[in-house]
N, C-alpha and C positions, 0 to 999 in steps of 0.2 A: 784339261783332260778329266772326262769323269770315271772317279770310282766305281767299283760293282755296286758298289750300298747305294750309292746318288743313282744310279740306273736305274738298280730295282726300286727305287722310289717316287722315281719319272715317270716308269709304264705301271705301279701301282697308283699312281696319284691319275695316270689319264684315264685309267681302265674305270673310277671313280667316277672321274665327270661324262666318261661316256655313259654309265649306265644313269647317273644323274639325269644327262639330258633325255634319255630316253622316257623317263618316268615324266618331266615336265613335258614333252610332246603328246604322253598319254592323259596327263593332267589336262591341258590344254584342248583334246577331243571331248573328254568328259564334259569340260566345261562349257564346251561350246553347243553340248548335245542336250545339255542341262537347260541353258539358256532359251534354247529354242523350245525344249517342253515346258518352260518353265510359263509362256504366253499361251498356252494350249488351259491351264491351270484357273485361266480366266473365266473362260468360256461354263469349265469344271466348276468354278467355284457357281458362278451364276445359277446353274440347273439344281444348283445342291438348297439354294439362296431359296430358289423357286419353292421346291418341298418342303424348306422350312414356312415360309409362307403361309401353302398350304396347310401343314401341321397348325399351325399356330389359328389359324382362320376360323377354321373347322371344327376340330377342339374346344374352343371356346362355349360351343352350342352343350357339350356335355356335361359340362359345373364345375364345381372346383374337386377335386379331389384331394383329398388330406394325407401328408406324408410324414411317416414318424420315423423319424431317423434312430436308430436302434443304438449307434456308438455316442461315446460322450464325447463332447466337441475336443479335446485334446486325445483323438487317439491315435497319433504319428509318432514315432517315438522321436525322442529327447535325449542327447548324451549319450546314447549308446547301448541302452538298456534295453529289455525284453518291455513290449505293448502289448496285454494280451487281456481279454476281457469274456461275458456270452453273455448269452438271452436267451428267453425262452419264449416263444407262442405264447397270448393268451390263454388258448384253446387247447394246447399243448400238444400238437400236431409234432410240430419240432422244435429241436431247440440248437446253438449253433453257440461254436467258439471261435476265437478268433487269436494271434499272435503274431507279430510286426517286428523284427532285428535289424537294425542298421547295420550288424555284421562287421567284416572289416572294412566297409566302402569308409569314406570321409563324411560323406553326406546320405541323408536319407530319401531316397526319390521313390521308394514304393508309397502308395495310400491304398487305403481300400472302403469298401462302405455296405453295409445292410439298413435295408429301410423297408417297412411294409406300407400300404395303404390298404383303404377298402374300396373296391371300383365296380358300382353293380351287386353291391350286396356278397359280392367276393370280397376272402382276403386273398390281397396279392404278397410277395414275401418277393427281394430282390436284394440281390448278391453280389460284389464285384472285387475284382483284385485288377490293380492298373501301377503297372513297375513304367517309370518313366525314363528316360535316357536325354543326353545331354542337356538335364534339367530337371527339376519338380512340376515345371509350369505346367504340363499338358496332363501329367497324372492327377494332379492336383482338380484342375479342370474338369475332368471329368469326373472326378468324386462331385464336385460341385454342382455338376448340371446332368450329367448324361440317362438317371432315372427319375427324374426331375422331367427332363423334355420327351421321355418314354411315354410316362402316367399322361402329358398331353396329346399324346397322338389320338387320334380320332377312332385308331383301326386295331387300337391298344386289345381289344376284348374279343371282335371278330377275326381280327387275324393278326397273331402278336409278330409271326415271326414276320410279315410283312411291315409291321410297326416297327419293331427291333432294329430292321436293315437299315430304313429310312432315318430310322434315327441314332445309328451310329455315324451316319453320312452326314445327315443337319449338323450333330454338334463336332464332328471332324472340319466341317464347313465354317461355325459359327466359330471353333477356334481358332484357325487360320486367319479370319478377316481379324480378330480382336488381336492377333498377334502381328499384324501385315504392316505395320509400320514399327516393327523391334527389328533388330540385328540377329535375334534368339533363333534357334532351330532347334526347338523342346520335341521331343514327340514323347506317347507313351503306348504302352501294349493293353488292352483290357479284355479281360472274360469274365463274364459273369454271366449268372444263374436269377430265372428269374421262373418265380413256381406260381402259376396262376390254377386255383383247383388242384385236379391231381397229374396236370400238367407240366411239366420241366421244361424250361426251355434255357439252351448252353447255349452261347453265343462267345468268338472269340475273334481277337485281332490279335494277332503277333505271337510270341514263343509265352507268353504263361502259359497256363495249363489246368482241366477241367475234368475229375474220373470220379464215377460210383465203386461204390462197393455194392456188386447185388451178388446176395447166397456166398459173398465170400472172394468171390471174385474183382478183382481191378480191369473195370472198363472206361476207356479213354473218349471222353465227349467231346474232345478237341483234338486238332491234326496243329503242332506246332507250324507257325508261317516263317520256313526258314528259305533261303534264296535258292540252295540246291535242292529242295521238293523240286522235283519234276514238272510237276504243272507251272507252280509258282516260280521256276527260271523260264519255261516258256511265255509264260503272262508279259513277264517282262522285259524278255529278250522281243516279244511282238512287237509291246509300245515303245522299244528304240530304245531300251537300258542296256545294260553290260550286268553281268555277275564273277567276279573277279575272287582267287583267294589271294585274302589278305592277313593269315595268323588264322581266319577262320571263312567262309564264303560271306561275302558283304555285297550288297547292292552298288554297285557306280566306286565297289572296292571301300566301302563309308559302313553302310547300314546292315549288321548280321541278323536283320529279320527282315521279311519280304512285305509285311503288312504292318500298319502301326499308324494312330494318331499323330499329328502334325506332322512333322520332317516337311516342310513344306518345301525346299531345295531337291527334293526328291520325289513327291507329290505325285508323279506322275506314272510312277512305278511302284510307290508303296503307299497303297489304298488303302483306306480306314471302311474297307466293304468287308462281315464278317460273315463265317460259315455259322451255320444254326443247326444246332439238333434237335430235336425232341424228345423226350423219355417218358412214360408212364409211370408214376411211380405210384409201383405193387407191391405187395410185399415183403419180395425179395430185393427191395433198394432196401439198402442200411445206409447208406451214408452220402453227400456228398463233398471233394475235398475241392477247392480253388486254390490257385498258390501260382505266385511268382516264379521265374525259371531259377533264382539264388536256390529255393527246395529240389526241382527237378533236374537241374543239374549233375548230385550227387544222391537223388534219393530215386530208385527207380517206384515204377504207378507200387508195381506188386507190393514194395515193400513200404509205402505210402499206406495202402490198404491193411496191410498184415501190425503196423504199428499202431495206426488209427484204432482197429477193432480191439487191440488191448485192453483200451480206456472208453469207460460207458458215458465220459464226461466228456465233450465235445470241445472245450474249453482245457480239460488235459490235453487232451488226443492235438489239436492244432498246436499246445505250447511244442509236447513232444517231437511233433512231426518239426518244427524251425529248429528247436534244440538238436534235433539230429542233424538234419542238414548242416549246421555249423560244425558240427564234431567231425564230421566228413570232409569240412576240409574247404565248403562250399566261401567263397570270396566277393559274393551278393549281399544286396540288400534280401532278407528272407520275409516272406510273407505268406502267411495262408488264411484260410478259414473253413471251418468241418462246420459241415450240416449233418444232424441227424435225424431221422426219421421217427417217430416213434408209433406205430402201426396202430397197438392197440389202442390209442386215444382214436386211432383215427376210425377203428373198427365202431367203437362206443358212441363217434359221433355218428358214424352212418346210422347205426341202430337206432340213436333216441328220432332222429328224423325220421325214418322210416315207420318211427311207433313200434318196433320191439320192443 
């Protein structure tokens, strides 16, 4: 004969494995829904294969271009410690700080990179913050290669943001094959800024994050890629995904961003295709900031802006901006980088070409 206590332990212990099995039943539709996109990936990878091709081919006809990587080869942090470094324009057009916290995470999976070239008798100036997830591989990656295989695109000068696309997709492409015989499923989010002339162009995959400060104001050059954006749950809900909450909205109930380099198990639904803006930058730009979500988490744009313009040193203003985030409470890796303008060099240089 059973006790109350053995009863209520009987229909607590079955109420368990019923909802148990319900989760493996739902486990089991993903998986098999996964599976079946996962050979569609093929077909994806091959057209992506194709434009690399073409990039590469093509390219070649315009010369080498020279890339001077602006950071010093150890700039990921170590131990636990604040990375934080700047530079300045020859020209002294602008100049740019930069600051990297591993925070409370265990490991550090943000990287980031500023590198210039000359292309055409232009300088070019190129920007990036790439926070990577279940791994360093992919952000690491594309610090490695992704304005590297930009500077060879063919269509870099006449049409960047068509260059940009293509070649967020080549090296989203080129990592997956190099990764297609590991166990790994690294992906990583990147945005970056890339200033050709007095041209800006943003460019974003996933939840970092991309805002000027013009005349004082915070304007956002990036739309976070999270799975309950509106478009971005239809996108996905099209090509045969699920968007599920799980502690927060996740992809297939896995991924809380809708967009992202590799996740290759997921590939099908979280495209490494980014949105692009463009900005003129007049006068009234002062600044611009890049940063990993560890900052935008806890630091809203405005108050991003109002802290940044404190400090004339762009190399303060980025230490501050991660130093805040972490006083807030943020539980990321923290990364950014402040660009800042400085108009009147640029006034000076119009003038002496013009012959004033």
């Amino acid at each position: 004969m059973l006790c109350n206590v053995s009863l209520r332990n009987i229909l607590l212990r079955a109420n368990q494995l019923a909802s148990f099995g319900d989760e493996i039943v739902q486990l089991k539709y993903l998986r098999k829904q996964l599976d079946a996109r996962f050979r569609a990936n093929y077909h994806l990878n091959q057209k992506f294969r194709a434009i690399g091709t073409m990039m590469v081919d093509t390219g070649a006809t315009a010369g080498p271009r020279a890339v001077m990587n602006v950071l010093p080869e150890k700039d990921n942090v170590e131990g636990g410690g604040y990375a934080s470094g700047g530079w300045k324009s020859d020209d002294g057009r602008l100049s740019c700080g930069y600051s990297s916290f591993r925070g409370k995470r265990a490991s550090m999976e943000d990287f980031f990179d500023v590198k210039t070239s000359k292309v055409d008798g232009k300088e070019v100036f190129m920007f990036g913050i790439f926070d990577g997830h279940g791994g360093s591989l992919a952000a690491e990656y594309l610090k490695e290669h992704l304005f590297e295989n930009l500077l060879k695109h063919p269509q870099f000068m006449t049409d960047t943001k068509l260059a940009i696309k293509e070649t967020y997709l080549k090296t989203d492409s080129d990592f997956l094959e190099q990764e297609s015989n590991t166990y790994r499923d690294d992906g990583s989010t990147a945005s970056t800024a890339v200033l050709v002339g007095s041209h800006l162009y943003v460019a974003n995959v996933g939840d970092s994050r991309a805002i000027i400060s013009k005349a004082g104001r915070a304007i956002a050059l990036s739309d976070d890629h999270k799975p309950n954006r509106s478009d971005e749950r239809k996108r996905i809900e099209n090509a045969g995904g699920v968007v599920m909450w799980a502690g927060t909205w996740r992809v297939g109930g896995v991924l809380a961003m809708s967009r992202a380099f590799g996740n290759r198990m997921l590939k099908q639904f979280v495209v490494a295709e980014p949105e692009i803006q463009e900005q003129e930058v007049d006068e009234e730009l002062e600044f611009l900031v890049l940063a990993s979500d560890g900052l935008w988490d806890v630091v809203p744009n405005e108050d991003a802006v109002s802290l940044a313009r404190m400090e004339e040193d762009p190399e303060t203003a980025a230490h501050k901006l991660t130093e805040t985030a972490f006083t807030r409470g943020s539980a990321d890796n923290i990364t950014c980088i402040v660009v800042r303008f400085h108009h009147e060099i640029m006034d000076v240089n119009t003038d002496a070409l013009s012959g004033v």
